[in-house]
C-alpha positions as CSV (number, residue, x, y, z in Angstrom):
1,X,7.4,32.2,-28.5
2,X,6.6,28.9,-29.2
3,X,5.1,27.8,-32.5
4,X,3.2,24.6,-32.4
5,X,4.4,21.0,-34.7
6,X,4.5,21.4,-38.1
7,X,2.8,19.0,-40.2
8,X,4.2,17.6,-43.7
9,X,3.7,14.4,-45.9
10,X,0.1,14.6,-46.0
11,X,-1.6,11.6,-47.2
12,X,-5.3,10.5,-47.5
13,X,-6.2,7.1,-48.2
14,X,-9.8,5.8,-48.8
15,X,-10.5,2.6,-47.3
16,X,-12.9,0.8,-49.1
17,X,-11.8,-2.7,-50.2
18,X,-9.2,-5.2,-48.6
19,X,-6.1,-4.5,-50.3
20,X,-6.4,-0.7,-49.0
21,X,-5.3,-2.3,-46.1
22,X,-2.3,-2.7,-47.0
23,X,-1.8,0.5,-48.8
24,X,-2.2,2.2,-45.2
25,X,0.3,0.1,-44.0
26,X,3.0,1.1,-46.3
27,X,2.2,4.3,-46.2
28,X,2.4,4.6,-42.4
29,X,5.3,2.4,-42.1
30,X,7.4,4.0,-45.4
31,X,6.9,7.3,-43.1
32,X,8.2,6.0,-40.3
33,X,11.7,4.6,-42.0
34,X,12.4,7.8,-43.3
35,X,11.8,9.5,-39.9
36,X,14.6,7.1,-39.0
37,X,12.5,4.9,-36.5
38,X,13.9,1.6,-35.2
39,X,12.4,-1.9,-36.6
40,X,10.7,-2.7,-33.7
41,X,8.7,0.9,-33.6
42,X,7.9,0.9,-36.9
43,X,6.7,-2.7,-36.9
44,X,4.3,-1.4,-34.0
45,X,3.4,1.5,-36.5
46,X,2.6,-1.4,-39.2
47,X,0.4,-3.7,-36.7
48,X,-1.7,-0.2,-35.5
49,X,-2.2,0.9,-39.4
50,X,-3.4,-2.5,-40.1
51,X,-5.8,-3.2,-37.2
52,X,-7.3,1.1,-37.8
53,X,-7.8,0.4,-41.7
54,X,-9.2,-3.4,-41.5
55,X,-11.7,-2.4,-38.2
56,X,-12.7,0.9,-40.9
57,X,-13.3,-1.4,-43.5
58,X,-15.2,-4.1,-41.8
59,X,-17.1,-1.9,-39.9
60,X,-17.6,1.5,-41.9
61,X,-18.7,3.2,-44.1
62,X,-16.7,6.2,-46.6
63,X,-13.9,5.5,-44.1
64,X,-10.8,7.6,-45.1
65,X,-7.7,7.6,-43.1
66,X,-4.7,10.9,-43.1
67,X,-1.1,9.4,-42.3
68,X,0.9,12.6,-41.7
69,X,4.1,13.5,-40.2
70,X,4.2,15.8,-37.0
71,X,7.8,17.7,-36.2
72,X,8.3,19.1,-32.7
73,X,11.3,20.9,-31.5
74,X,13.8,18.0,-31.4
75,X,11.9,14.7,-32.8
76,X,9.2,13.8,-34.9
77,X,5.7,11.5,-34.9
78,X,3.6,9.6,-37.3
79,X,0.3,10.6,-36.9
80,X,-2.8,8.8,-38.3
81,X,-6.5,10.0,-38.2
82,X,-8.9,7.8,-39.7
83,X,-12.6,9.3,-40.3
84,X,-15.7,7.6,-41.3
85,X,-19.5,7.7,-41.6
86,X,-20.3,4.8,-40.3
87,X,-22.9,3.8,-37.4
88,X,-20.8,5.7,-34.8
89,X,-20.0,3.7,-31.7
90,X,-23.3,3.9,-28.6
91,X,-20.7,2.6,-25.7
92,X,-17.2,4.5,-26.4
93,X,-15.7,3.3,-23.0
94,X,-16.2,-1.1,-24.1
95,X,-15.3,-0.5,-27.6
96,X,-12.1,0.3,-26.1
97,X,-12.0,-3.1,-24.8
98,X,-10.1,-5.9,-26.0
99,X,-12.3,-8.6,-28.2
100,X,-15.1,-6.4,-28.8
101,X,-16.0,-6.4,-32.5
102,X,-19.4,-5.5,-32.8
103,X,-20.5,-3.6,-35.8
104,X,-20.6,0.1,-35.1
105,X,-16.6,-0.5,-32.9
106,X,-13.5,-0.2,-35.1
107,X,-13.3,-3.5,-33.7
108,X,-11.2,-5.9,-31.6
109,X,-7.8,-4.1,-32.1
110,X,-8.9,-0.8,-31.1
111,X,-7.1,-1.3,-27.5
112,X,-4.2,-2.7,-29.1
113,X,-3.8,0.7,-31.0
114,X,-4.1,2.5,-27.7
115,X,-1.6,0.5,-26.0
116,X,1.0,1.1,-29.4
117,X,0.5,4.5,-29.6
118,X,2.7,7.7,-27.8
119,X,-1.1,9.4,-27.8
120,X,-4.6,7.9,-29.1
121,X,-7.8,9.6,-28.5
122,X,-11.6,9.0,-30.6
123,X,-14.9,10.7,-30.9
124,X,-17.8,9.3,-32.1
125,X,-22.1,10.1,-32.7
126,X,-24.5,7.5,-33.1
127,X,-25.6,8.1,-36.9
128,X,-23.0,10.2,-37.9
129,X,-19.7,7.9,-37.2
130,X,-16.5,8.3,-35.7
131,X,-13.2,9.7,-35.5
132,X,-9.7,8.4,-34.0
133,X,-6.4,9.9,-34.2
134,X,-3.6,8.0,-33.3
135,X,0.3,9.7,-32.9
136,X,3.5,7.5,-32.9
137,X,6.5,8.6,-31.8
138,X,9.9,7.1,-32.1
139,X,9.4,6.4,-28.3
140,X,6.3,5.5,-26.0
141,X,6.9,9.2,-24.5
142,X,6.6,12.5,-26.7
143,X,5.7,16.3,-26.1
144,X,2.7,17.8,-26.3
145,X,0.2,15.2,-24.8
146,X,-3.6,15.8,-26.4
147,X,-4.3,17.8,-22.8
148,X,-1.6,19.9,-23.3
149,X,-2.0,20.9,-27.5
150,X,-4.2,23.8,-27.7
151,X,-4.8,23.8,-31.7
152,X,-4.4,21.7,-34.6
153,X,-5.6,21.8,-38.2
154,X,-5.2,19.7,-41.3
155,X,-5.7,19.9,-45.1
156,X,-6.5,17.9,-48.0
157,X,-6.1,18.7,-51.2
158,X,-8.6,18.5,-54.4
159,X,-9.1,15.3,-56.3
160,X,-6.2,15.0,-58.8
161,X,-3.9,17.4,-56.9
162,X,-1.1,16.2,-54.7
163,X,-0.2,18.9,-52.8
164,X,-2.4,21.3,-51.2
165,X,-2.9,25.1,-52.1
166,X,-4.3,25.6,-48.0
167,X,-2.1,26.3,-45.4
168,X,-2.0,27.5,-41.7
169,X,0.3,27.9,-38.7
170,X,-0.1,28.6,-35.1
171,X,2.0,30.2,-32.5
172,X,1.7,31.2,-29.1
173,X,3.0,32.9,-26.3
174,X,2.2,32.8,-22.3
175,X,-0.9,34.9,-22.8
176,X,-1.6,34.9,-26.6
177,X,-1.9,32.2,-29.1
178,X,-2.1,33.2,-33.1
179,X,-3.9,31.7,-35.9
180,X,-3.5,32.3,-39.3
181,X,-4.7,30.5,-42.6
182,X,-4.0,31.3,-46.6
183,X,-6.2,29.8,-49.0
184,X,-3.8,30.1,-52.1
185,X,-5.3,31.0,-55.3
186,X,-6.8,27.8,-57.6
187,X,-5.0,24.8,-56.7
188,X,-1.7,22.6,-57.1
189,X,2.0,23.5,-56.4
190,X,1.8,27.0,-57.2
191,X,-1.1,28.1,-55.3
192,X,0.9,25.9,-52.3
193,X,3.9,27.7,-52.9
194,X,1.7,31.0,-51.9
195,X,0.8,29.6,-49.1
196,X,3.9,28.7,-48.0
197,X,5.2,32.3,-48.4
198,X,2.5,33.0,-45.9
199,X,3.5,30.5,-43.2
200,X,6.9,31.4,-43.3
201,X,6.2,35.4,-43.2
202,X,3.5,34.5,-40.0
203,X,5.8,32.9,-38.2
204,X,8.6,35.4,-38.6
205,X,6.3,38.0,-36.2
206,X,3.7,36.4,-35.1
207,X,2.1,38.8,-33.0
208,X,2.0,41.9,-34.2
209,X,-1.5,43.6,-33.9
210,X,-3.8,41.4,-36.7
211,X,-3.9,43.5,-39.4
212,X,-0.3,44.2,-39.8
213,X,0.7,41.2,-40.1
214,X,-2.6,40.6,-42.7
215,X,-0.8,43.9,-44.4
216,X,2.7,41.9,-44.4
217,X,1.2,38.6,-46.0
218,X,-0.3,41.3,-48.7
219,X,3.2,42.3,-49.3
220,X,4.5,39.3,-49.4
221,X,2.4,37.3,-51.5
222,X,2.7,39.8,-54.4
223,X,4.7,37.8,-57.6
224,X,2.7,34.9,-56.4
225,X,-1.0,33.7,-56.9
226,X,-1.8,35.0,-53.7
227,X,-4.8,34.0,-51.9
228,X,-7.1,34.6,-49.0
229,X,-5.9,35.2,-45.8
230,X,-7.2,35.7,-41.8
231,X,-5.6,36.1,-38.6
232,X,-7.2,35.7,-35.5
233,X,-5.3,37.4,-32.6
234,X,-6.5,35.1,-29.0
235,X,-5.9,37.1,-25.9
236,X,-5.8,34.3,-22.7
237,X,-5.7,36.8,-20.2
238,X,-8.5,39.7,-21.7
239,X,-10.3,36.4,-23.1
240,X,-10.6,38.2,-26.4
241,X,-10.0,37.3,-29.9
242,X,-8.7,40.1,-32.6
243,X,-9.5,38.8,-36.3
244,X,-8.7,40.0,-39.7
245,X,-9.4,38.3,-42.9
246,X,-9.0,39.3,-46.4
247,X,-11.0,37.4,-49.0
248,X,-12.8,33.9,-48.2
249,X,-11.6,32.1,-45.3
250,X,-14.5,32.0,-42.8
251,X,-13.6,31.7,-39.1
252,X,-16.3,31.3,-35.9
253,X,-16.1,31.1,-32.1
254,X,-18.4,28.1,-30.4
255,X,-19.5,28.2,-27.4
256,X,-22.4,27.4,-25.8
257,X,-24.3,25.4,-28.3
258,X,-23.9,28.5,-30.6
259,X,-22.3,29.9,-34.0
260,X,-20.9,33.5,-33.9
261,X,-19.6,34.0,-37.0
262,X,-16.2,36.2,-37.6
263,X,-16.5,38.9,-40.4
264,X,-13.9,38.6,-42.9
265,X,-13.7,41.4,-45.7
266,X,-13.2,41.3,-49.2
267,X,-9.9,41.0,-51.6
268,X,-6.9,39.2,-52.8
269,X,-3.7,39.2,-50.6
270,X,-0.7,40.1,-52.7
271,X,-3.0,41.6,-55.5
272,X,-6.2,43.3,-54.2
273,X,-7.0,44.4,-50.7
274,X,-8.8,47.8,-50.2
275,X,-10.0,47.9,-47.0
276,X,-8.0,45.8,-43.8
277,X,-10.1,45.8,-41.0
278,X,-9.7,44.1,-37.5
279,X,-12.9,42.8,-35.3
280,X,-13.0,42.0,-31.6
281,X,-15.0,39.2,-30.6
282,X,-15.3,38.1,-26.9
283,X,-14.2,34.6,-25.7
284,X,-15.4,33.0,-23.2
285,X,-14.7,30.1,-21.2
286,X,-14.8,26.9,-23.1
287,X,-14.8,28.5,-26.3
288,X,-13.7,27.1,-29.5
289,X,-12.2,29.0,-32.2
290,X,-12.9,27.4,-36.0
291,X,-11.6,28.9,-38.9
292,X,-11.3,27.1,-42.4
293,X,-11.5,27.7,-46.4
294,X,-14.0,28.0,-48.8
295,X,-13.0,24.2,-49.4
296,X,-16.1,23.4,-46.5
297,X,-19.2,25.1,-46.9
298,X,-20.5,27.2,-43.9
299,X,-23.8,25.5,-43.6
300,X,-22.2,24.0,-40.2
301,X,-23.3,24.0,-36.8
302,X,-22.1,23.5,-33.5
303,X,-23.5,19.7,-33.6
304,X,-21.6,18.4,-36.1
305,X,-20.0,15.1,-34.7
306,X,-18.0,16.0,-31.6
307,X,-17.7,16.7,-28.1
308,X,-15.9,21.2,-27.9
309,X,-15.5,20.2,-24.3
310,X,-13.4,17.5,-24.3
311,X,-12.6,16.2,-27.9
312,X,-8.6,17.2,-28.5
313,X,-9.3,20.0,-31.7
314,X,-7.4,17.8,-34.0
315,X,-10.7,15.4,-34.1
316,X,-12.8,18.3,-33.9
317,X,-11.3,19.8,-36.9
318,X,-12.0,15.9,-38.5
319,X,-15.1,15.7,-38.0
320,X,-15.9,19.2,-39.0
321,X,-13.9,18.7,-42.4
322,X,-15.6,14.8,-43.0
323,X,-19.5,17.1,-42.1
324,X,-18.4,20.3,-44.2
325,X,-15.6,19.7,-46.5
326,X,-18.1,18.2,-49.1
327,X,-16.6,21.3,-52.2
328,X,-14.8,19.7,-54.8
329,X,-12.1,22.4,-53.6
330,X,-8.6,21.8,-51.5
331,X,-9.9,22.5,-48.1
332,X,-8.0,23.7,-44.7
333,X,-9.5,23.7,-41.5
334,X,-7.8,24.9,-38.0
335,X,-9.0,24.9,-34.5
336,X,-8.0,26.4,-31.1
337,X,-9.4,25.7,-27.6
338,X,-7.5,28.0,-25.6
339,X,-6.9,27.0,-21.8
């Protein structure tokens, strides 16, 4: 079994006058020291957080950048993702070019970040703006490369609120991978710490039938807020997906230009949950798997700022959360694109 990174320290950071700038830096920088990276790296870290949050705000527009800590088996990254609505970039493969700063690029040190960076990787539409995600490691090599990462997620908690009350997890096997989300009742460090009891049960058995482990996280979760909670089950080899979900976390498969929505019943893990039910859904090649909170409205489509095909998922889940996360709610969103 092998359970993909886990993600701590998340921090967003709007970007909308100069001395954010600096803020980013810091931030990115602060991370880095207490991940025990060497001066050198984490002056490389400070140079790549400055060039992504001046090029957002010279060039963009609501421009928000998540600095965020990623944990594999034996090391650690800093990983930054900044998001904006601005112009979106018409010629993706000379933006990445060194001294181009034409409005509508993140500007001329956009290939500088690519050459700092363990992993970098963007997305952007014409109109709707642009996406990069950048990864640091303590080294120039570190394990998973984007091709090789199946899913990722991220959260972002409600105005005011430090902490989160959304979680997920994601683990996988040779011919399964597992997805599962808790939206933790209302908001702040108690409806986090009910999420957390979910992760921590998931990952325990990861892959029993769907909704067993949906019946464990009921269990568990009583004495806490609780919260709504969905697994979805992805069968590689049967090209399948088994999904259960108690109470509002909405979860799709995309494919094709098209929106099947997964049916998600209603309830309260750890204090009301009548009826557990599991659904089959076919998957078929190329398919995405989406699931998120009631933090993004549904009223999404398939068209909403990036490329299933070949964008890594952790800048389709961006884009998804900058198009749909628009509830003044903590929001969670997660997505799988199974090989």
């Amino acid at each position: 079994m092998n359970c993909l990174p886990l993600v701590r320290d998340e921090v967003w950071l709007p970007v909308e006058e100069t001395a954010h700038v600096g803020r980013i830096r810091r931030t990115a920088t602060s991370l880095a020291e207490r991940l025990g990276f060497g001066a050198t790296r984490m002056a490389e870290i400070g140079l790549a957080a400055t060039e992504i949050g001046t090029n957002l705000h010279k060039h963009a527009r609501q421009g928000v950048v998540l600095i965020r800590t990623v944990r594999g088996e034996r090391d650690a990254a800093v990983e930054i993702v900044a998001v904006d609505r601005g112009p979106g970039i018409a010629d993706m493969a000379l933006a990445w070019e060194d001294g181009q700063s034409t409005t509508g690029t993140l500007g001329v040190g956009l290939g500088a970040v690519a050459r700092l960076a363990t992993s970098c990787a963007m997305t952007s539409r014409p109109g709707m703006g642009t996406a990069l995600v950048a990864r640091f490691a303590p080294g120039l090599h570190w394990a998973p490369e984007w091709g090789e990462e199946p899913a990722a997620g991220m959260t972002r908690p409600i105005n005011g609120e430090e902490v989160c009350g959304d979680a997920y997890a994601v683990c996988r096997s040779t011919d399964r991978m597992t997805l599962m989300m808790c939206d933790g009742s209302g908001h702040g460090p108690l409806a986090a710490a009910a999420s957390d009891v979910a992760v921590r049960v998931f990952r325990e058995q990861p892959f029993l039938p769907p909704d067993q482990v949906v019946a464990r996280l009921h269990a568990a979760l009583r004495g806490t807020r609780g919260g709504a909670v969905a697994v979805a089950d992805i069968d590689l080899a049967r090209r399948t997906v088994r999904y259960c979900g108690l109470g509002n976390i909405a979860a799709a498969v995309l494919v094709d230009g098209r929106k099947h929505g997964m049916i998600s019943v209603p309830g309260v893990a750890g204090h009301q949950a009548r009826t557990i039910r599991t659904f089959d859904y076919p998957l078929p090649e190329r398919a995405v798997v989406a699931m998120h909170s009631d933090g993004l409205t549904e009223r999404w489509g398939v068209d909403h700022g990036s490329d299933l095909i070949t964008d890594p998922p952790v800048l389709i889940a961006a884009t998804l959360l900058r198009e749909a996360g628009v509830r003044h709610d903590d929001a969670c969103v997660l997505v799988a694109r199974p090989a």
